[in-house]
C-alpha positions in Angstrom: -55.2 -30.8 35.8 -55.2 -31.8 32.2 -57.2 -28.7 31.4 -54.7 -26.2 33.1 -52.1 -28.2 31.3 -54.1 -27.2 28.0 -54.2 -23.5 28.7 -51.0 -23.9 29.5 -49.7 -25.1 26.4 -51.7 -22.7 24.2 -50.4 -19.8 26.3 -46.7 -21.2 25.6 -47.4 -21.1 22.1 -48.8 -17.7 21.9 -45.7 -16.3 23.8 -43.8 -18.2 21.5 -45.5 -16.7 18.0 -43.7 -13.4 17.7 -40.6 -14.9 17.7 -40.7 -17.6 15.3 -40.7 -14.8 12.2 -37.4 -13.4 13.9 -36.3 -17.2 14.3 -36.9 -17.8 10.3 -34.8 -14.8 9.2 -31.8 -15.2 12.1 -31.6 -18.7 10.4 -32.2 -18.1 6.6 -29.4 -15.4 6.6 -27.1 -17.2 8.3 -28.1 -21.2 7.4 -29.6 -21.7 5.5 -31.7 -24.8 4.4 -32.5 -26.9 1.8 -36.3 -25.4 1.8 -34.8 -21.6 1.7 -34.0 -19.8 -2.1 -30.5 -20.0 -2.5 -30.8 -17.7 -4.8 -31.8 -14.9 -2.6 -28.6 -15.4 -0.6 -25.6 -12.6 -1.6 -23.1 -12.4 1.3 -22.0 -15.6 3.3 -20.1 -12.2 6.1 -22.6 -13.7 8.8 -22.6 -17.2 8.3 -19.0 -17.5 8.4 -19.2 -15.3 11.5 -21.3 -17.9 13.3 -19.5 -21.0 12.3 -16.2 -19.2 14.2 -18.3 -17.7 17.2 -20.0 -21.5 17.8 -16.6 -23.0 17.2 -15.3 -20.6 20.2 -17.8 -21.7 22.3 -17.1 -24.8 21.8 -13.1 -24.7 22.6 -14.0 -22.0 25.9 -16.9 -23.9 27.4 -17.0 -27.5 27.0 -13.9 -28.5 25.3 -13.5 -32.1 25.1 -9.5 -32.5 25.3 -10.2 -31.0 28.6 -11.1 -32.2 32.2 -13.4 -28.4 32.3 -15.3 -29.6 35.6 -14.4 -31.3 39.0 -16.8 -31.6 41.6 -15.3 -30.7 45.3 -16.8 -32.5 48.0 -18.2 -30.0 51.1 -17.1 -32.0 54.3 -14.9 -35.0 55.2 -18.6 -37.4 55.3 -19.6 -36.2 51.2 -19.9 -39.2 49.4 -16.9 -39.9 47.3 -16.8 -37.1 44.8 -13.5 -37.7 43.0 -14.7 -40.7 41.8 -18.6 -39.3 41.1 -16.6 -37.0 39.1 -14.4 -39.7 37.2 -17.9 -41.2 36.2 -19.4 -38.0 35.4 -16.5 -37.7 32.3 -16.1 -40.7 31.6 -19.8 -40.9 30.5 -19.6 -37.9 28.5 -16.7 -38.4 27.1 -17.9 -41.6 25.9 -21.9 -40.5 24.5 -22.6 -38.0 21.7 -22.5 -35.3 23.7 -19.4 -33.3 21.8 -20.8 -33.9 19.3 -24.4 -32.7 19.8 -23.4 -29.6 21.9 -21.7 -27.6 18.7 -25.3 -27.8 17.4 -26.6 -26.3 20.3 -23.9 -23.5 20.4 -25.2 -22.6 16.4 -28.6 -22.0 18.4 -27.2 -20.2 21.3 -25.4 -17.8 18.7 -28.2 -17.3 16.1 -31.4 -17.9 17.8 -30.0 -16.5 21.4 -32.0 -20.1 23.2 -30.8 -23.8 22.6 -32.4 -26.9 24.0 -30.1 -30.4 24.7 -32.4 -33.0 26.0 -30.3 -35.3 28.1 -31.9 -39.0 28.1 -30.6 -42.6 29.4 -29.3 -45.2 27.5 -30.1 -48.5 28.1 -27.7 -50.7 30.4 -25.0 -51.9 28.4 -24.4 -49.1 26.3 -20.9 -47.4 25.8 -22.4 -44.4 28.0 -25.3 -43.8 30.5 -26.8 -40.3 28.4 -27.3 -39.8 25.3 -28.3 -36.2 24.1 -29.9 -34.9 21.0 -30.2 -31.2 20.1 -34.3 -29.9 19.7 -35.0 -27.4 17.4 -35.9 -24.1 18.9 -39.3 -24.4 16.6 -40.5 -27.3 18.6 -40.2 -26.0 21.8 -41.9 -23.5 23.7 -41.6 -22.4 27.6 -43.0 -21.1 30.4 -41.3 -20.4 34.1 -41.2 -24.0 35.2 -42.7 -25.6 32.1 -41.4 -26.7 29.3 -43.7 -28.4 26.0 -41.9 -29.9 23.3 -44.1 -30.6 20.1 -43.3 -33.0 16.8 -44.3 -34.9 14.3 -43.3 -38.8 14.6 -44.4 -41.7 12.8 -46.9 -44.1 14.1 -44.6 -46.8 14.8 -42.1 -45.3 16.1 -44.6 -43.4 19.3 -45.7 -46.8 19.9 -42.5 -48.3 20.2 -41.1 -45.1 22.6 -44.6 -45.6 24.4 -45.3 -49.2 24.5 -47.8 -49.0 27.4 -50.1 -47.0 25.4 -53.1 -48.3 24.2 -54.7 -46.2 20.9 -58.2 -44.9 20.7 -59.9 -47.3 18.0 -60.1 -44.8 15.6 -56.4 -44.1 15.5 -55.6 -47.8 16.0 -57.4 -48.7 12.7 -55.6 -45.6 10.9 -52.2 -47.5 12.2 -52.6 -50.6 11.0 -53.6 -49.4 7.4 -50.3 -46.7 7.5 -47.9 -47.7 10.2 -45.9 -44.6 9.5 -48.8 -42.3 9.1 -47.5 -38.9 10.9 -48.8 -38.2 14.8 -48.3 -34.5 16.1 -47.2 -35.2 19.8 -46.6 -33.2 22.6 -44.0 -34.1 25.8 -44.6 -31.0 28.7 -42.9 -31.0 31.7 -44.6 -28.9 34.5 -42.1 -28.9 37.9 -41.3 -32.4 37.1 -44.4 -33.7 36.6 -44.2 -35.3 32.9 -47.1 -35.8 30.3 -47.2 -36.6 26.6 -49.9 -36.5 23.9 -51.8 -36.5 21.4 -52.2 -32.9 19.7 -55.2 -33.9 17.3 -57.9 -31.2 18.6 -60.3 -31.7 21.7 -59.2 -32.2 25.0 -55.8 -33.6 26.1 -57.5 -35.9 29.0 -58.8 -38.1 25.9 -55.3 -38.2 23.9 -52.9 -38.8 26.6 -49.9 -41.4 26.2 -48.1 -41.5 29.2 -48.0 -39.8 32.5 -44.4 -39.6 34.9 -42.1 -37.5 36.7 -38.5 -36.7 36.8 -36.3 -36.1 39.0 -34.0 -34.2 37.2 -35.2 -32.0 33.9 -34.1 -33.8 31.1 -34.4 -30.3 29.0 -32.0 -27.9 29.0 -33.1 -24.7 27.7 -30.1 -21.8 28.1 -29.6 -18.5 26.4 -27.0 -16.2 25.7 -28.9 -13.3 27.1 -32.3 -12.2 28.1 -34.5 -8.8 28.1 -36.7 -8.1 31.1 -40.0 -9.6 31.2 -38.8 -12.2 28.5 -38.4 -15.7 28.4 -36.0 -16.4 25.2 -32.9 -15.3 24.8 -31.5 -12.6 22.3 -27.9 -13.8 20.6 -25.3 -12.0 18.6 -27.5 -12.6 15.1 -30.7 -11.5 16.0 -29.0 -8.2 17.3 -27.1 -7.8 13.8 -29.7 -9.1 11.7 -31.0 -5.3 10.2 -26.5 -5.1 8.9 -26.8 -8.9 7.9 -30.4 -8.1 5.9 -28.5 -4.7 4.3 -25.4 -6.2 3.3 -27.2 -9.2 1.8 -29.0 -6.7 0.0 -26.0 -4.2 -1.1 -24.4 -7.1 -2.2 -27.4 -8.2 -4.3 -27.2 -4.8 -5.9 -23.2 -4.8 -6.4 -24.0 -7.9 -8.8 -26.7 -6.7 -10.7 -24.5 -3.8 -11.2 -21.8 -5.4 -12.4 -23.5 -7.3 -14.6 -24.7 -3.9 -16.4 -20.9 -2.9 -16.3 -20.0 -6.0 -18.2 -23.0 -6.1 -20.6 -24.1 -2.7 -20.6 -27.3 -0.9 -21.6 -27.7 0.3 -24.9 -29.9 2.4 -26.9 -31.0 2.9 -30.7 -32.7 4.6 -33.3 -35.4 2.9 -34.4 -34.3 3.8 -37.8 -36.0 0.6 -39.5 -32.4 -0.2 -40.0 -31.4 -2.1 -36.7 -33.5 -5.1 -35.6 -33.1 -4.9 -32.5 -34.2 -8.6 -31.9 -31.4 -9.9 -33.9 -28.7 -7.9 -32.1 -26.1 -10.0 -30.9 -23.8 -8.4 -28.7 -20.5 -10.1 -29.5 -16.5 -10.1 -30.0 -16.4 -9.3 -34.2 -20.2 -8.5 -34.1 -20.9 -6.2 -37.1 -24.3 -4.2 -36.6 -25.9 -2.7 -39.7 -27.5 1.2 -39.0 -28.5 3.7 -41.4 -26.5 6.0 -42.8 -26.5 9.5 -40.5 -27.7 7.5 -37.7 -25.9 7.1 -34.3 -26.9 3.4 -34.1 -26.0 1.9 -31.0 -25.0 3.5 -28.4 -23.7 2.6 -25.0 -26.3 4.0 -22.0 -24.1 4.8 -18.9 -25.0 3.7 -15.4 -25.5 5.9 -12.6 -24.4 3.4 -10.5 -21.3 4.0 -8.1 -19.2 0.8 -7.3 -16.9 3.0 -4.9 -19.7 3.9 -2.6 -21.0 0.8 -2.6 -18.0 -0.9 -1.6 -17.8 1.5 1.3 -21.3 0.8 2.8 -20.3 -3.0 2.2 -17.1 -2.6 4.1 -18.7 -0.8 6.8 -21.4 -3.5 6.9 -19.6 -6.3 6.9 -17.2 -5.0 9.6 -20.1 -4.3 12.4 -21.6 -7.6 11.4 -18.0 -9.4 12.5 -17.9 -6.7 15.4 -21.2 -8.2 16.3 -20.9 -12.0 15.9 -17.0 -11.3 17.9 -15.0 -12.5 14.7 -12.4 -9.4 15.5 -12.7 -10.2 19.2 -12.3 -14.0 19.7 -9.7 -14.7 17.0 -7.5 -17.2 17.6 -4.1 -17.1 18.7 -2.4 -18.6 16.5 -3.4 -15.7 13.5 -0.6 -13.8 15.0 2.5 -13.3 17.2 1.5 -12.1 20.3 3.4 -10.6 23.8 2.7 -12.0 27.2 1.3 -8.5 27.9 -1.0 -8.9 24.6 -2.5 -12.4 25.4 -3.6 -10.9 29.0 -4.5 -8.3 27.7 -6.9 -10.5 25.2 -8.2 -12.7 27.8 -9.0 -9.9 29.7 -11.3 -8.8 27.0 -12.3 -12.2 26.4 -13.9 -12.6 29.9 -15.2 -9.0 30.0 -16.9 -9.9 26.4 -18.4 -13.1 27.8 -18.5 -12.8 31.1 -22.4 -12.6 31.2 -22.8 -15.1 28.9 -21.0 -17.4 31.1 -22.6 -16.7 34.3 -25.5 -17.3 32.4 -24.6 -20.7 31.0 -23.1 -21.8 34.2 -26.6 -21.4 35.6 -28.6 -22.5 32.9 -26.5 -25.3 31.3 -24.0 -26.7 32.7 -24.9 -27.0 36.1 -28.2 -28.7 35.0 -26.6 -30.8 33.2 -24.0 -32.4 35.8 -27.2 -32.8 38.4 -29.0 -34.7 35.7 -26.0 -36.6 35.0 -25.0 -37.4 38.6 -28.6 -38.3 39.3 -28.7 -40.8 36.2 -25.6 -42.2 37.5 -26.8 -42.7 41.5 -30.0 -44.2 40.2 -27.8 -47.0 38.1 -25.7 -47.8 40.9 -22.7 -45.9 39.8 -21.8 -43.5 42.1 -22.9 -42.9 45.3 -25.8 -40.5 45.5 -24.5 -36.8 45.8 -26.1 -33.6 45.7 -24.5 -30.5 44.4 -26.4 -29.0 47.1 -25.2 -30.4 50.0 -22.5 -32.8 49.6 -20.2 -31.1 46.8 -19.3 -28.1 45.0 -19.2 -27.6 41.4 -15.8 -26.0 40.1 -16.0 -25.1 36.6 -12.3 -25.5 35.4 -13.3 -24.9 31.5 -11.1 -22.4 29.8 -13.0 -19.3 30.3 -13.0 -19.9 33.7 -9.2 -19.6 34.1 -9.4 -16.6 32.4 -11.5 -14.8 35.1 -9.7 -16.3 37.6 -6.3 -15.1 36.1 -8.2 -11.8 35.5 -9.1 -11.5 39.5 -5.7 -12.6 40.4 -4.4 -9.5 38.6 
């Protein structure tokens, strides 16, 4: 088992190499971290794209000032689900999860696949989940698998895994540098779940914990997916060749009008003009020879009107792109009943796909992990969205279709 596990894993990563470079630029171009060269950065068109696009998400899909899911029990003997629902938003109004899921959404947009694990709290705390947003680098999938690789401190693995007894030469490596990095690695195959060691050799001899679950605790979604693949594609990685030219025309656009302000110039070497001690100043006074030209402005070939064209052209498809003249909000202007439908309508013909996807792939996953954490803690009564009630998805997008049907 542990060495189809292996193969497993290394196959994961392999499938998950050729996108990492894509990852890196999607993210660099759009935000950028503390590690990337600011300096190489000219047009913020596509990160201020994102931030809007994520922030729709956010207000369609989950908003929290909404009740945007309800469960509907299937017959007259279906365990109470009016009050499995009640529990179900209570406890997610009252964890981290608004706050976590905006992360996920600048995932979604720029990398097309986000990850939320979904995790208990301990009794007592203000919520039963608590959720934290993985980085897409640390994760790579299969169909029905799932490996999640980091780096934690010493301590802290021992204190997540306290059954776990160290190999002695790892034990003695602890006790000298309690925070001394591990590289481990959580899978989950089916729901069979297994974390290790990754420190070379087999996994059979580095392995911290062994378990199941009933529900997945990860949920991977995406905004859209190519045959035969397994991550998503998202609104950056399709505009990233605009986002890399008009970061680059921009670029350009400076340097040229830095020329326009300072200018090039050009000289006689007449043995007059020292050129090192020209100083190009209000009031300067530059000595030449008599029946010289002396200095003489050099003028660019550089066209700033073009420029601005191919930038405008740019930056428009990159907002067409990302949905910035698509999804604006209604408040930018006064609209008609017969212009708001007609918006919506868009709307759910723009996303529609999306959301079929994300109703599949997120947040149906997450209410069966949720209802499942609650059963198990005595909360609610155990209920399947299989066979005892019906998820209704009441978010904002969903009235839309609806509304859009009805019509």
């Amino acid at each position: 088992m542990q060495n189809n596990l292996q193969q497993m894993y290394r196959r994961a990563l392999d499938l998950r190499a050729p996108w990492l470079n894509r990852w890196d630029s999607a993210l660099r171009y759009t935000m950028p971290t503390a590690d990337d060269d600011a300096a190489t950065l000219f047009d913020a068109t596509a990160a201020d794209a994102v931030d809007n696009l994520a922030a729709s998400m956010y207000s369609l899909l989950t908003p929290p000032e909404s009740l945007w899911i309800s469960l509907i029990p299937e017959s007259e003997d279906s365990p109470d689900a009016v009050s499995a629902t009640a529990a179900l938003r209570a406890n997610l109004n009252d964890s981290n999860f608004y706050t976590t899921i905006h992360q996920c959404y600048l995932d979604l947009v720029i990398l097309g696949t986000a990850c939320l694990f979904m995790s208990e709290n301990p009794i007592g705390a203000d919520s039963a989940f608590s959720f934290t947003a993985i980085p897409m680098k640390d994760i790579a999938i299969l169909p029905n698998a799932i490996f999640h690789t980091t780096s934690m401190p010493a301590r802290e693995v021992i204190e997540k895994y306290p059954s776990w007894t160290p190999p002695a030469d790892i034990r003695d490596a602890i006790k000298k540098d309690p925070e001394m990095p591990l590289k481990l690695v959580q899978s989950l195959v089916g729901k069979d779940f297994t974390a290790w060691l990754d420190v070379g050799g087999n996994i059979e001899n580095n392995i911290i914990s062994t378990g199941t679950f009933e529900t997945n605790p990860y949920l991977v979604f995406r905004w859209s997916v190519a045959s035969g693949e397994l991550y998503g594609r998202g609104p950056v990685l399709r505009a990233l060749p605009d986002i890399k030219t008009a970061n680059k025309v921009v670029e350009l656009v400076l340097k040229n009008a830095t020329i326009a302000v300072s200018g090039i110039w050009q000289a006689d070497d007449d043995g007059v003009i020292n050129l090192s001690n020209i100083n190009l100043t209000p009031g300067a006074i530059i000595p030449k020879a008599v029946g010289s030209s002396g200095l003489t402005p050099l003028s660019s070939g550089a066209d700033f009107d073009v420029s601005q064209i191919i930038l405008k052209d740019l930056r428009e498809r990159i907002r067409h792109a990302l949905l910035a003249d698509r999804l604006g909000l209604l408040s930018e202007k006064e609209m008609t009943a017969t212009e708001i439908m007609a918006r919506n309508a868009d709307m759910v013909r723009i996303l529609g796909a999306t959301y079929g996807r994300l109703l599949h792939e997120f947040i149906r996953p997450l209410c069966e992990r949720g209802l499942q954490i609650l059963s198990r803690r005595g909360v609610i009564e155990k209920i399947s969205l299989h066979s005892d009630a019906e998820l209704k998805y009441i978010a904002p997008i969903a009235q839309m279709a609806i509304e859009e049907t009805v019509l």
